[in-house]
Backbone atoms as SQL, in Angstrom:
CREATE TABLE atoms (id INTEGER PRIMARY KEY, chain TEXT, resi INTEGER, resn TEXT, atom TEXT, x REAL, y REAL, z REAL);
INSERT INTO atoms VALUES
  (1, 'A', 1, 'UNK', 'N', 57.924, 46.261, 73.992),
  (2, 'A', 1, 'UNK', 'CA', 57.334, 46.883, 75.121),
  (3, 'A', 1, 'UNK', 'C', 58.294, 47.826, 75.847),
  (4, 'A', 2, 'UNK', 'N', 59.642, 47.667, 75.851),
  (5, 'A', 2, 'UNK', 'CA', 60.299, 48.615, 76.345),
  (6, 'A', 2, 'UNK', 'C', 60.727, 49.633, 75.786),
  (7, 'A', 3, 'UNK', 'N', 60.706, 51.039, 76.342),
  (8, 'A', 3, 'UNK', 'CA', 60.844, 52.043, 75.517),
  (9, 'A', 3, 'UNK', 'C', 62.101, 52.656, 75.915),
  (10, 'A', 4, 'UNK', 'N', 62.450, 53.502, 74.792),
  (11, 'A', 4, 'UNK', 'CA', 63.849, 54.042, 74.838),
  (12, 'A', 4, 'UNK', 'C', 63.979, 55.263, 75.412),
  (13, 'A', 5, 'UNK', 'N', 64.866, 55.598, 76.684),
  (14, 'A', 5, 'UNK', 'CA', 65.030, 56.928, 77.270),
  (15, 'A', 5, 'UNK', 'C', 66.182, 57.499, 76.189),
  (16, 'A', 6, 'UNK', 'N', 65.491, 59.110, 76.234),
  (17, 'A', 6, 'UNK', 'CA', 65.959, 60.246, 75.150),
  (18, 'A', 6, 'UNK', 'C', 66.030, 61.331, 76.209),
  (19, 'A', 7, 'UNK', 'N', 67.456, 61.724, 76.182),
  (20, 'A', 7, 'UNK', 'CA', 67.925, 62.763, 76.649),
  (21, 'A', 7, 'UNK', 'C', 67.732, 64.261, 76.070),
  (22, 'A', 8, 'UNK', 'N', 66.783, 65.005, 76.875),
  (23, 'A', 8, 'UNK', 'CA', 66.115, 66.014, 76.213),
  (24, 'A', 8, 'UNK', 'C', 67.043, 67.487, 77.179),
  (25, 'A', 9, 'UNK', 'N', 67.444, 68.774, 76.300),
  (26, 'A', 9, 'UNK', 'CA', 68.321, 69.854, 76.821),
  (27, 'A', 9, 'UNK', 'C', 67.372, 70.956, 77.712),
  (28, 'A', 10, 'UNK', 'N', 67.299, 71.287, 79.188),
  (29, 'A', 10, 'UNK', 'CA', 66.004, 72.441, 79.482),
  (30, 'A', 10, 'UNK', 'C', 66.524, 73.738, 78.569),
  (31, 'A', 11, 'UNK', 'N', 64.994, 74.445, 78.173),
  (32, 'A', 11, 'UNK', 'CA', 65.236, 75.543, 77.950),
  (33, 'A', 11, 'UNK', 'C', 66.016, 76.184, 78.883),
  (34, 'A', 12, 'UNK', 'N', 66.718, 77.157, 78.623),
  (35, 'A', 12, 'UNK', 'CA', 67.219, 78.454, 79.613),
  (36, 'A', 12, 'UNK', 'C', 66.322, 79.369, 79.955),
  (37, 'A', 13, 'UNK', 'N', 65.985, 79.773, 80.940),
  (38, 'A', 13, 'UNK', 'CA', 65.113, 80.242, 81.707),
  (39, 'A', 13, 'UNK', 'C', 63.452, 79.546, 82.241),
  (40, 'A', 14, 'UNK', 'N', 63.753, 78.341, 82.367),
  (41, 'A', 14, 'UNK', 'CA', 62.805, 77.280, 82.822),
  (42, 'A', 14, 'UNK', 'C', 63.160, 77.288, 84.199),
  (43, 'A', 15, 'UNK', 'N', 62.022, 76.986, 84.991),
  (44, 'A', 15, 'UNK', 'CA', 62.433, 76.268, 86.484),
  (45, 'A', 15, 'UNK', 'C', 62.998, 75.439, 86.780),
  (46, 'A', 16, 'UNK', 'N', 62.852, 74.743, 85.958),
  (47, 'A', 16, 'UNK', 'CA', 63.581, 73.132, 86.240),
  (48, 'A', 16, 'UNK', 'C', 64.897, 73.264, 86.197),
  (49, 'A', 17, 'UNK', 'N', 65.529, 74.214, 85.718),
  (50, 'A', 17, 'UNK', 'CA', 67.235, 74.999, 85.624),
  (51, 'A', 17, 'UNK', 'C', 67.749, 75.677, 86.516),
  (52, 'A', 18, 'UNK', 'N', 68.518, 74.953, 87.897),
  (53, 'A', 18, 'UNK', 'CA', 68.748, 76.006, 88.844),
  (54, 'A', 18, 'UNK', 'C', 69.087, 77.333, 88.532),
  (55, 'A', 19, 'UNK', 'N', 68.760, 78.646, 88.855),
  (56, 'A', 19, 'UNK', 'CA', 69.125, 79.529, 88.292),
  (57, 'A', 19, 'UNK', 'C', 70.829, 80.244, 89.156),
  (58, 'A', 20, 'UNK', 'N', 71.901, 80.450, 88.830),
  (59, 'A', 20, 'UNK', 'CA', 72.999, 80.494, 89.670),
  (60, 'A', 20, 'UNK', 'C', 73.569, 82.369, 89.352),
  (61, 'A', 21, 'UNK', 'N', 73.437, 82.720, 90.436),
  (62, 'A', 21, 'UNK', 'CA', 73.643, 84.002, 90.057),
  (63, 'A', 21, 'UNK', 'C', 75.385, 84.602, 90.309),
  (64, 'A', 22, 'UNK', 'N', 75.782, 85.297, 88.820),
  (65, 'A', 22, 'UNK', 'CA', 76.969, 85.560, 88.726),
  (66, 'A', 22, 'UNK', 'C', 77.732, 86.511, 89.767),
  (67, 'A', 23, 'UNK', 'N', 78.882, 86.327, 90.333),
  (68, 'A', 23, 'UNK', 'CA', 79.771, 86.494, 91.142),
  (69, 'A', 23, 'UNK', 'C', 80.580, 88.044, 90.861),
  (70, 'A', 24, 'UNK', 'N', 80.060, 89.069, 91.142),
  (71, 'A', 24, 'UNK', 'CA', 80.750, 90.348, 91.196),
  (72, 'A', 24, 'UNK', 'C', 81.986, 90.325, 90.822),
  (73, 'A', 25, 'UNK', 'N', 82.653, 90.754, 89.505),
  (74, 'A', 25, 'UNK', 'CA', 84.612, 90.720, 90.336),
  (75, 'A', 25, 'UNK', 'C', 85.113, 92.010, 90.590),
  (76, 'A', 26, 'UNK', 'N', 86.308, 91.545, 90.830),
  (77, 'A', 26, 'UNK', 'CA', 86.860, 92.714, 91.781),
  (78, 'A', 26, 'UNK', 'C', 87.580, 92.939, 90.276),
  (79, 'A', 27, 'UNK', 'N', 87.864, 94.513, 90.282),
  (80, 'A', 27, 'UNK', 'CA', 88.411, 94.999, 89.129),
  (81, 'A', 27, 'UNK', 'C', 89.678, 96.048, 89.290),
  (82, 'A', 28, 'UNK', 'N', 89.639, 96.677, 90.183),
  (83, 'A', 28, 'UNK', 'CA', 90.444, 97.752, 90.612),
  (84, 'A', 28, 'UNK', 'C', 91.974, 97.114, 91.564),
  (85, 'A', 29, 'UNK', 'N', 91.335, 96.191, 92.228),
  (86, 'A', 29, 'UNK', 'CA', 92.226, 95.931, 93.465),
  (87, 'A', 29, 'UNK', 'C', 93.754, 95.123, 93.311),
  (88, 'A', 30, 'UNK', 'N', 94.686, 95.655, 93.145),
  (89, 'A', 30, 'UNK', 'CA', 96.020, 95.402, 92.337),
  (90, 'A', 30, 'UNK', 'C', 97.022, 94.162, 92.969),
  (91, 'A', 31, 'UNK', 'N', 96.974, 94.268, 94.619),
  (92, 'A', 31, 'UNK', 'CA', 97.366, 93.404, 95.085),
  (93, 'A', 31, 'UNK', 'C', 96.532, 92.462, 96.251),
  (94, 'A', 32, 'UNK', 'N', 97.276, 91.380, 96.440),
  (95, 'A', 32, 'UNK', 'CA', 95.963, 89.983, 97.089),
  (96, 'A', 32, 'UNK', 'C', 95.248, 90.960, 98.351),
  (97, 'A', 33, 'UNK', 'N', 94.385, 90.473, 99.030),
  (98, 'A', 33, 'UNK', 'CA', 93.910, 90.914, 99.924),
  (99, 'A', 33, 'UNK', 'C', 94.282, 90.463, 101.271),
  (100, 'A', 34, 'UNK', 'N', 95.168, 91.408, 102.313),
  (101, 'A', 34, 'UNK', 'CA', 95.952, 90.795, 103.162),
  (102, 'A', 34, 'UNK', 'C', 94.633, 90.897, 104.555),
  (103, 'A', 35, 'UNK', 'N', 95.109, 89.871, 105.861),
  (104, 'A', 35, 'UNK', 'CA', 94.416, 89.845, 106.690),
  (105, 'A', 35, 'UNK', 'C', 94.257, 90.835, 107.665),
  (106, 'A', 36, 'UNK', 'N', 95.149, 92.095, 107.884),
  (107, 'A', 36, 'UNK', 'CA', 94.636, 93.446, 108.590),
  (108, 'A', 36, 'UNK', 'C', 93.863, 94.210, 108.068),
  (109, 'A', 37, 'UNK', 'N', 93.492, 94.091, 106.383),
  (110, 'A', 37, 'UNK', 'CA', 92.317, 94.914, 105.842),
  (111, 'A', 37, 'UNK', 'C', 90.988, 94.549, 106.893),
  (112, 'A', 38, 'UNK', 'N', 90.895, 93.953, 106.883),
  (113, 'A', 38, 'UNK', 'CA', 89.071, 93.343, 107.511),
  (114, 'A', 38, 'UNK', 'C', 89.087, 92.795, 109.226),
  (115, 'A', 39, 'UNK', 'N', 88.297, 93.208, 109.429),
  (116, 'A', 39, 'UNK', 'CA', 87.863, 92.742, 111.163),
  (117, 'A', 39, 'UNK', 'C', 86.444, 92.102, 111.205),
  (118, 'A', 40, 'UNK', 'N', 86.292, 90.982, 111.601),
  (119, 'A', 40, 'UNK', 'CA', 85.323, 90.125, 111.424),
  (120, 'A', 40, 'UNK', 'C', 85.166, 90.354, 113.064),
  (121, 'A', 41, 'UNK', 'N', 83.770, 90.654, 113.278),
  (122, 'A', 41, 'UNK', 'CA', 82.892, 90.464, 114.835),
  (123, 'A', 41, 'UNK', 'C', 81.854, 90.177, 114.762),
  (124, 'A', 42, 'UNK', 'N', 81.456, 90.070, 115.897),
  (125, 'A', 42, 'UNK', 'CA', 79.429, 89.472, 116.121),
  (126, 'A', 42, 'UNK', 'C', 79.165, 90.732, 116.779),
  (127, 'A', 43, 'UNK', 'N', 78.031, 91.085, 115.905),
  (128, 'A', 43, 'UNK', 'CA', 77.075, 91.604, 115.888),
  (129, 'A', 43, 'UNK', 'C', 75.661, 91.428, 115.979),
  (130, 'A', 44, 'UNK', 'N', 74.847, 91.323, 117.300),
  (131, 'A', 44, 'UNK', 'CA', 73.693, 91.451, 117.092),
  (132, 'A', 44, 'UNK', 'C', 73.130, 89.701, 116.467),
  (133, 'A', 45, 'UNK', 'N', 74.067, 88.896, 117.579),
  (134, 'A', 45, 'UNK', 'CA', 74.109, 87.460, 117.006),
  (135, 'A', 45, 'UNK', 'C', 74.285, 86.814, 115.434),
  (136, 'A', 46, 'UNK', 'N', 75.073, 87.795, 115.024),
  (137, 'A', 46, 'UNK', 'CA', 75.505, 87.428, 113.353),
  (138, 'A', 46, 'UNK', 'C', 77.192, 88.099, 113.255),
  (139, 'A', 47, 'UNK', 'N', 77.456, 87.280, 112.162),
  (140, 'A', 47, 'UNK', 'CA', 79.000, 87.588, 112.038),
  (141, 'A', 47, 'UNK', 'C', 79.036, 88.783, 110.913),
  (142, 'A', 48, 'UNK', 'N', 79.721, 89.812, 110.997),
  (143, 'A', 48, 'UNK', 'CA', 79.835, 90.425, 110.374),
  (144, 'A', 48, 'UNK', 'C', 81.525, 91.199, 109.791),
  (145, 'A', 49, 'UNK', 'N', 81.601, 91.759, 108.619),
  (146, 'A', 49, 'UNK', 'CA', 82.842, 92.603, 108.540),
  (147, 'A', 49, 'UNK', 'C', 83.063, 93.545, 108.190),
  (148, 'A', 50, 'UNK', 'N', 84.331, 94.223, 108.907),
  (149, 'A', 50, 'UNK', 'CA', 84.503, 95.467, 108.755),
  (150, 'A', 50, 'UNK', 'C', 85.735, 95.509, 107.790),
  (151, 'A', 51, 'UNK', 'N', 85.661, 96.852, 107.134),
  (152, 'A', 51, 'UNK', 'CA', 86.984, 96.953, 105.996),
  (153, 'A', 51, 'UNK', 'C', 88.041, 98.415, 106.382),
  (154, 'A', 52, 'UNK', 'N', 88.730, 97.623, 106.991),
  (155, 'A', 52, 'UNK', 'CA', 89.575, 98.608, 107.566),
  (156, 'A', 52, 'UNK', 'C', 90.615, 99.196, 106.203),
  (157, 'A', 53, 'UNK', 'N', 90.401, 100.803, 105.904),
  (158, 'A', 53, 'UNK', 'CA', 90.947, 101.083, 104.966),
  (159, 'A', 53, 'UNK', 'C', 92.535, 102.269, 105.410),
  (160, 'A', 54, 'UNK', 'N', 93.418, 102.056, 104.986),
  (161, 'A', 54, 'UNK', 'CA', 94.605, 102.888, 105.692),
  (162, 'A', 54, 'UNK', 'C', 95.249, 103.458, 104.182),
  (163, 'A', 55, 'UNK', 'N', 95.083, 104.888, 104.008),
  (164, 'A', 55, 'UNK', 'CA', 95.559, 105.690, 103.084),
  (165, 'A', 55, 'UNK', 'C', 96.729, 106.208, 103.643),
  (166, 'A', 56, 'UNK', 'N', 98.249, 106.555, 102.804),
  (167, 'A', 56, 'UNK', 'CA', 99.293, 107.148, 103.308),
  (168, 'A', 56, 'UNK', 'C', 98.974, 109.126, 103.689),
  (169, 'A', 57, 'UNK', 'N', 99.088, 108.996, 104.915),
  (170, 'A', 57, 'UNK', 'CA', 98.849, 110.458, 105.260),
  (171, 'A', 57, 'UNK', 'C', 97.333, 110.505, 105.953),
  (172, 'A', 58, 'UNK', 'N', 96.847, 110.008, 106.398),
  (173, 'A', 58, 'UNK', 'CA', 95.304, 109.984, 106.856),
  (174, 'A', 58, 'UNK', 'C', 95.690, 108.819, 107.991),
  (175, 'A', 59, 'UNK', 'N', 94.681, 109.319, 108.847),
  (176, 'A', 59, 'UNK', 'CA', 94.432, 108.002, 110.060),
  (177, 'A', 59, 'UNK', 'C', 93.526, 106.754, 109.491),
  (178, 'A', 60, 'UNK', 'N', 93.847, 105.181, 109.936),
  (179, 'A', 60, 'UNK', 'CA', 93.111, 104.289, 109.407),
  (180, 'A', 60, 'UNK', 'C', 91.371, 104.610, 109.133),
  (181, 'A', 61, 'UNK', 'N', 90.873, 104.115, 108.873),
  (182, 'A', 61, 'UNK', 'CA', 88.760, 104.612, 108.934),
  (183, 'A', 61, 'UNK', 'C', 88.667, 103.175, 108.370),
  (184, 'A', 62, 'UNK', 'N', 87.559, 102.439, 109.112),
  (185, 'A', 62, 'UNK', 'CA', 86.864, 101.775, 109.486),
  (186, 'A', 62, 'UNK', 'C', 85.555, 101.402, 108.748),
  (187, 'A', 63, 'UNK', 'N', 84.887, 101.000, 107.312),
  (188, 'A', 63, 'UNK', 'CA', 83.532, 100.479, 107.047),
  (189, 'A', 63, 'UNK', 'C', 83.016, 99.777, 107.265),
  (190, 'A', 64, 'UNK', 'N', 81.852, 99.639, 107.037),
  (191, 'A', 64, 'UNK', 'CA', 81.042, 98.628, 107.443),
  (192, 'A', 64, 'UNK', 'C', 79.657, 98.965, 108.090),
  (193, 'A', 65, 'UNK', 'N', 79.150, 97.671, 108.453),
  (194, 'A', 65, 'UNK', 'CA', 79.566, 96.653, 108.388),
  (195, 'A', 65, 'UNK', 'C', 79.039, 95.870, 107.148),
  (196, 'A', 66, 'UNK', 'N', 79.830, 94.387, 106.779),
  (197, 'A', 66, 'UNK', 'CA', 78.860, 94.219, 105.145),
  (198, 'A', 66, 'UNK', 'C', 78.742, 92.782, 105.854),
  (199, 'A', 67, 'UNK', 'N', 77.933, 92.052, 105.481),
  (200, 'A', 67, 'UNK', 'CA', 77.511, 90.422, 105.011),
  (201, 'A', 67, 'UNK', 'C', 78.440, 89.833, 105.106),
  (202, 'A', 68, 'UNK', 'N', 79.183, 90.031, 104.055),
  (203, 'A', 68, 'UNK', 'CA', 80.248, 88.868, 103.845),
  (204, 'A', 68, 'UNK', 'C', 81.638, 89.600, 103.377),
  (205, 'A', 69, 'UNK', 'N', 82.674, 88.791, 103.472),
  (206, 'A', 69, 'UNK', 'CA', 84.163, 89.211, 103.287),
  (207, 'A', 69, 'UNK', 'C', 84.297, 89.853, 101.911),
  (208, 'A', 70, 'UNK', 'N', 83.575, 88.959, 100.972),
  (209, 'A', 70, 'UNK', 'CA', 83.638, 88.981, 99.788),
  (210, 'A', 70, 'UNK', 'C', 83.169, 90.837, 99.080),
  (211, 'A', 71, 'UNK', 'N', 81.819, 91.362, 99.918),
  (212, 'A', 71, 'UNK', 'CA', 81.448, 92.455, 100.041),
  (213, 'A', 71, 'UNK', 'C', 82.123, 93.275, 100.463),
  (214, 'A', 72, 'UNK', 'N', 82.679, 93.030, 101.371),
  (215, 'A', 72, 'UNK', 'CA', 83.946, 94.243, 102.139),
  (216, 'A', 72, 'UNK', 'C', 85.049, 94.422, 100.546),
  (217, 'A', 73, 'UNK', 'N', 85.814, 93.760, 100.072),
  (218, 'A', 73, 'UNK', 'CA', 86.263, 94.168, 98.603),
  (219, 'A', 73, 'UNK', 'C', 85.764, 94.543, 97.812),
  (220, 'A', 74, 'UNK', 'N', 84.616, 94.305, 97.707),
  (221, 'A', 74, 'UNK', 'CA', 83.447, 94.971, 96.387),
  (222, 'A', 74, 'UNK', 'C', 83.867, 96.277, 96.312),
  (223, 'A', 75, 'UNK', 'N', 83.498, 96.480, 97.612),
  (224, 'A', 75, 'UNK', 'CA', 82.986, 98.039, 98.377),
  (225, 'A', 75, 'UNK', 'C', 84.257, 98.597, 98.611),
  (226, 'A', 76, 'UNK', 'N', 85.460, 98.224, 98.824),
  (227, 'A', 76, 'UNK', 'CA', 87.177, 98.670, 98.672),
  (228, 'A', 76, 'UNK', 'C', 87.398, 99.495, 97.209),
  (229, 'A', 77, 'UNK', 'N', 86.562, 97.642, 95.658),
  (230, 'A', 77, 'UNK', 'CA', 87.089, 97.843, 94.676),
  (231, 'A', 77, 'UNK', 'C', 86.506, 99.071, 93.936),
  (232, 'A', 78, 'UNK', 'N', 85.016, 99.728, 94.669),
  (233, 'A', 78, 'UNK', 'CA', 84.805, 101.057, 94.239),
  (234, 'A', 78, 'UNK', 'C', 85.190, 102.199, 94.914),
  (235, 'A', 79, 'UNK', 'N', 86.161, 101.785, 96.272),
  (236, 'A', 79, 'UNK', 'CA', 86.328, 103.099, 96.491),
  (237, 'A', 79, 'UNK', 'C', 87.601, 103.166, 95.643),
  (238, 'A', 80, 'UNK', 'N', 88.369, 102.621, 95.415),
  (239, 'A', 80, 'UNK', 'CA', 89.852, 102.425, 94.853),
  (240, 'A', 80, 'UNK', 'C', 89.239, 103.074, 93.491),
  (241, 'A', 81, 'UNK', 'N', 88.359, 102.914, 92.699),
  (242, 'A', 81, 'UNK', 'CA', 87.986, 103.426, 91.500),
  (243, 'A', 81, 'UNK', 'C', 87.797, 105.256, 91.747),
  (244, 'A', 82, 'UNK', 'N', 86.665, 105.757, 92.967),
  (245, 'A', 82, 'UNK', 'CA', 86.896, 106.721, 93.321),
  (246, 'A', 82, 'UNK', 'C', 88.258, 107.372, 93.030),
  (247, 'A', 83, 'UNK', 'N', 89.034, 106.241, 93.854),
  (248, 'A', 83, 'UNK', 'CA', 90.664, 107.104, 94.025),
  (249, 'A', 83, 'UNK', 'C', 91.304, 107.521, 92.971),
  (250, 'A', 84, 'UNK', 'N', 90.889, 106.439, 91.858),
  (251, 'A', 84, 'UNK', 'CA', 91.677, 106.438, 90.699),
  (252, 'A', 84, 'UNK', 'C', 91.272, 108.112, 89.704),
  (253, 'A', 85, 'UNK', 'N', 89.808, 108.263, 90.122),
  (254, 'A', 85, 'UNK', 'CA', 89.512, 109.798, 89.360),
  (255, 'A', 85, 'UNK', 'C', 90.259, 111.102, 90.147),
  (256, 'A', 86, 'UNK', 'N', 90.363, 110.867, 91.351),
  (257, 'A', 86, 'UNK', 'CA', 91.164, 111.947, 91.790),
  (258, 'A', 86, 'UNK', 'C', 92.009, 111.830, 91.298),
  (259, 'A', 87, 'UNK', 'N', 93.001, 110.442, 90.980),
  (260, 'A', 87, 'UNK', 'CA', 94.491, 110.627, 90.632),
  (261, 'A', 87, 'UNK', 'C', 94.829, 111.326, 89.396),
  (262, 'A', 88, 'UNK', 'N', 93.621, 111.290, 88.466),
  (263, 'A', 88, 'UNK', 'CA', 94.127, 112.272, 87.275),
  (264, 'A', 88, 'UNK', 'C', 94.362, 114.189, 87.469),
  (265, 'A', 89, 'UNK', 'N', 93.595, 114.350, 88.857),
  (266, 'A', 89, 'UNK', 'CA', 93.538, 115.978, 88.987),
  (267, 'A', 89, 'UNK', 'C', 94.919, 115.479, 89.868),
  (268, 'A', 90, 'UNK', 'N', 95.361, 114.333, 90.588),
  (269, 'A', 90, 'UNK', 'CA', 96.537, 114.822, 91.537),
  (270, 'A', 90, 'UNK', 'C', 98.087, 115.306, 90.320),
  (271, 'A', 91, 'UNK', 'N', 97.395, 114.119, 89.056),
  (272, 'A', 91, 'UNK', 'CA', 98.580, 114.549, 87.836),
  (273, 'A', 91, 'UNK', 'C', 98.526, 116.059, 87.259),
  (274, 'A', 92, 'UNK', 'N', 97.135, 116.324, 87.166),
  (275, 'A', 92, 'UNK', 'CA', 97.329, 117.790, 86.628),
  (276, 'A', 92, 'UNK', 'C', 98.034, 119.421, 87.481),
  (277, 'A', 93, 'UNK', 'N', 98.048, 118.448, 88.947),
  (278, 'A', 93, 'UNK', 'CA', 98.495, 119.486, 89.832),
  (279, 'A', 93, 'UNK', 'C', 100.575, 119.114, 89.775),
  (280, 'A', 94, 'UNK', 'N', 100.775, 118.102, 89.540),
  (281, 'A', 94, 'UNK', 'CA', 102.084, 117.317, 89.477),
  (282, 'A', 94, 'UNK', 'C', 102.589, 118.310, 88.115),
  (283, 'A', 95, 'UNK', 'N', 101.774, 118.071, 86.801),
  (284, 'A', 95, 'UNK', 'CA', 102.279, 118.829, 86.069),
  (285, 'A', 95, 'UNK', 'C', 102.239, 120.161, 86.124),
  (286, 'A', 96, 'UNK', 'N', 101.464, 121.008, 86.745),
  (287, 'A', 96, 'UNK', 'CA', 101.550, 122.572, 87.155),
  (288, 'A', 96, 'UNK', 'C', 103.266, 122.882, 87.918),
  (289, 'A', 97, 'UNK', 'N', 103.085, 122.172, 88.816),
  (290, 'A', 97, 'UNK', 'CA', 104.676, 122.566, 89.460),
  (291, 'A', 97, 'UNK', 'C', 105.721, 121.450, 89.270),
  (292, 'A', 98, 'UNK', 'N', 105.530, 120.555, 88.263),
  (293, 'A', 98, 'UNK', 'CA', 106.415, 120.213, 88.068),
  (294, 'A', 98, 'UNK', 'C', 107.928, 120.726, 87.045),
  (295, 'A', 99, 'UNK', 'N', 108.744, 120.205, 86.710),
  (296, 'A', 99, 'UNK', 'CA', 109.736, 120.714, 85.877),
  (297, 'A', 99, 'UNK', 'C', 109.317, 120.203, 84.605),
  (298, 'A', 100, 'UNK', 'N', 109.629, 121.741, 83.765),
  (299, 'A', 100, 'UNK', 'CA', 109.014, 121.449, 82.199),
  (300, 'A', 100, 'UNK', 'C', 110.557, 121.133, 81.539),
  (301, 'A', 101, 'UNK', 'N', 110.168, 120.194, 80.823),
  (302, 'A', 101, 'UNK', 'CA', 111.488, 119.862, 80.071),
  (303, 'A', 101, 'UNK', 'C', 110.852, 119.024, 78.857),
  (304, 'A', 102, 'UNK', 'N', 111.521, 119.395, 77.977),
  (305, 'A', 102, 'UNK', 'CA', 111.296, 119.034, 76.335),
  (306, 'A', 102, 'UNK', 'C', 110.924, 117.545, 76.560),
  (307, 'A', 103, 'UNK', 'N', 111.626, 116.631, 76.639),
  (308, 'A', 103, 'UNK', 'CA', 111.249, 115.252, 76.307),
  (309, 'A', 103, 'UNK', 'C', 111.049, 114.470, 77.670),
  (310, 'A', 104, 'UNK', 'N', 109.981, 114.575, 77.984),
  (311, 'A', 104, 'UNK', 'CA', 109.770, 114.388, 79.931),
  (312, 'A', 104, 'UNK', 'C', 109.226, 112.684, 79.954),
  (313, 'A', 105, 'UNK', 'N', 110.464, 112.119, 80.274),
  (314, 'A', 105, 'UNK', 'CA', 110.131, 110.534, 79.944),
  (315, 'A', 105, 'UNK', 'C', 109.229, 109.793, 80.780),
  (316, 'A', 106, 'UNK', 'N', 108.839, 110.332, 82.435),
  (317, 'A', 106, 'UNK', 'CA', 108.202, 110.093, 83.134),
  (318, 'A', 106, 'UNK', 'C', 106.306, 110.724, 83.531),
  (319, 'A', 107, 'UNK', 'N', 105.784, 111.083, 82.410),
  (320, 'A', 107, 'UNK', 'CA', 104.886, 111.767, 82.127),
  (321, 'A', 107, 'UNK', 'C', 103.495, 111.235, 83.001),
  (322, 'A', 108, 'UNK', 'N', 103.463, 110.254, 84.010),
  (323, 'A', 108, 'UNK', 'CA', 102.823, 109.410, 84.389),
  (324, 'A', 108, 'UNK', 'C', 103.157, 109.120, 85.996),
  (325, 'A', 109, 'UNK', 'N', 102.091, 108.792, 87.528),
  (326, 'A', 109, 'UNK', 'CA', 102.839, 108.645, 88.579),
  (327, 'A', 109, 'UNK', 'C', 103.425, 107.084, 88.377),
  (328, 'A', 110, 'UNK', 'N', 104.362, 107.073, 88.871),
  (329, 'A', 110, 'UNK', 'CA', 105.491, 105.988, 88.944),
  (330, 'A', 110, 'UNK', 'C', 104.529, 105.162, 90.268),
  (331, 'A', 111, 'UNK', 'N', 104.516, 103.922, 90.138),
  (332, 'A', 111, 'UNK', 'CA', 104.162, 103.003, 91.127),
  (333, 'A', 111, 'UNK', 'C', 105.019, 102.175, 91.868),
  (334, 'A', 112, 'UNK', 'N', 105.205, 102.861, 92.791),
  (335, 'A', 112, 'UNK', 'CA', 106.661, 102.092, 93.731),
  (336, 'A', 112, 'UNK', 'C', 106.339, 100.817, 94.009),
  (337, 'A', 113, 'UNK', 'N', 107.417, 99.945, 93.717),
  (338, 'A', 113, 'UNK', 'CA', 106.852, 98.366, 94.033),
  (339, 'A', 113, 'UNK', 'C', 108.616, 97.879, 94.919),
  (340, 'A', 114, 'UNK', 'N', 108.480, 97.045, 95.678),
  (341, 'A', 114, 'UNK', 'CA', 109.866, 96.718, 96.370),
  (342, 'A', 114, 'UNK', 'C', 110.542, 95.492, 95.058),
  (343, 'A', 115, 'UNK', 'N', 109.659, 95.426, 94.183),
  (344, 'A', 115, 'UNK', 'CA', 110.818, 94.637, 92.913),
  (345, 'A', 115, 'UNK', 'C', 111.170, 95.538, 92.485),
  (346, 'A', 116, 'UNK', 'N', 110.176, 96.509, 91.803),
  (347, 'A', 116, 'UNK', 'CA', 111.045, 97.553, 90.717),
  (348, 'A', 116, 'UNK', 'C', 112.108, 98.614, 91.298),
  (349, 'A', 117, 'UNK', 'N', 112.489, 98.481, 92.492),
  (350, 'A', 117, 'UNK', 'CA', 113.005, 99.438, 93.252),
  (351, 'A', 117, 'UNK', 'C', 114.664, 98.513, 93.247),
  (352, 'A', 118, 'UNK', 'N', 115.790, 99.570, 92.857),
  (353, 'A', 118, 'UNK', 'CA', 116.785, 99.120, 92.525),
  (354, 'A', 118, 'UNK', 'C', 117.407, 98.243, 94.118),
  (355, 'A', 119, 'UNK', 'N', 118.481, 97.422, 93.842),
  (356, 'A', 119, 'UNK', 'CA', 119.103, 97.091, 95.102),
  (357, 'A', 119, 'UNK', 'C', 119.492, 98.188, 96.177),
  (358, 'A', 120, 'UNK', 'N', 119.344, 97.730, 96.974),
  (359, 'A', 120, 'UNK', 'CA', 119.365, 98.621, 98.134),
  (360, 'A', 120, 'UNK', 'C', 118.465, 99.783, 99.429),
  (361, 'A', 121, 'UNK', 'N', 117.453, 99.659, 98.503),
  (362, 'A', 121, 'UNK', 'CA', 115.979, 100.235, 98.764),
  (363, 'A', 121, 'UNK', 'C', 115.593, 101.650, 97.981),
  (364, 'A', 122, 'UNK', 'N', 115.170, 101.964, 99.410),
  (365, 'A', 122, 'UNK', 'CA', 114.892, 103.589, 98.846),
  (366, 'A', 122, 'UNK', 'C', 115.843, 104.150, 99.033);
C-alpha cells in the first residue's frame, strides 16, 4: 500500500521554475568602484543615485538619476566604452605629431599606474 516517492527534473521554461534573471556585467570599468563616484539622495520619497563622473581637464558632470547603484556603473561601463572609440582617433592624432622613428617601441597610450611608475614618482 505504500508508494514510492520519485524525484522528477522541471522542464526549463515551466512555471513551476522560478525564473531568475541574469545580472548585467560590468566590462569596461578597470578599477573597483570608489565612494565619491556616486551620490545617493531622496527623491520624491525614493532613494536614488547619481554618478558623478570627473574626466582630467573638464569640470566634474553629474548623471542620473538611476534605480540602483548597480545601474549608475552600467551606465559609467558604456560611457567608458564611448571613451574607448575616441581613444583610437586621440592615437591617430598622437601619431600625426608625434616623432617618427624606425623602431617606435611605444606604439600604444601608456597607462600610468602608481605601481608601474618607477621609485620616486613622476
Amino acid at each position: 500500500m505504500s508508494r514510492a516517492l520519485a524525484l522528477t527534473a522541471v522542464p526549463k521554461g515551466s512555471t513551476a521554475e522560478p525564473s531568475k534573471k541574469k545580472r548585467e556585467c560590468l566590462v569596461n570599468i578597470e578599477t573597483p568602484p570608489k565612494p565619491e563616484w556616486f551620490v545617493r539622495t531622496r527623491e520624491q520619497g525614493r532613494w536614488v543615485w547619481y554618478l558623478r563622473l570627473r574626466l582630467t581637464g573638464l569640470f566634474p558632470r553629474r548623471f542620473g538619476p538611476f534605480r540602483t547603484r548597480h545601474r549608475a556603473l552600467l551606465a559609467l561601463d558604456e560611457m567608458i566604452d564611448a571613451i574607448m572609440d575616441v581613444t583610437a582617433e586621440c592615437q591617430d592624432a598622437a601619431n600625426k605629431y608625434g616623432l617618427n622613428r624606425q623602431f617606435r617601441i611605444n606604439f600604444q597610450p601608456v597607462i600610468e599606474d602608481d605601481l608601474a611608475l618607477p621609485k620616486g614618482g613622476r
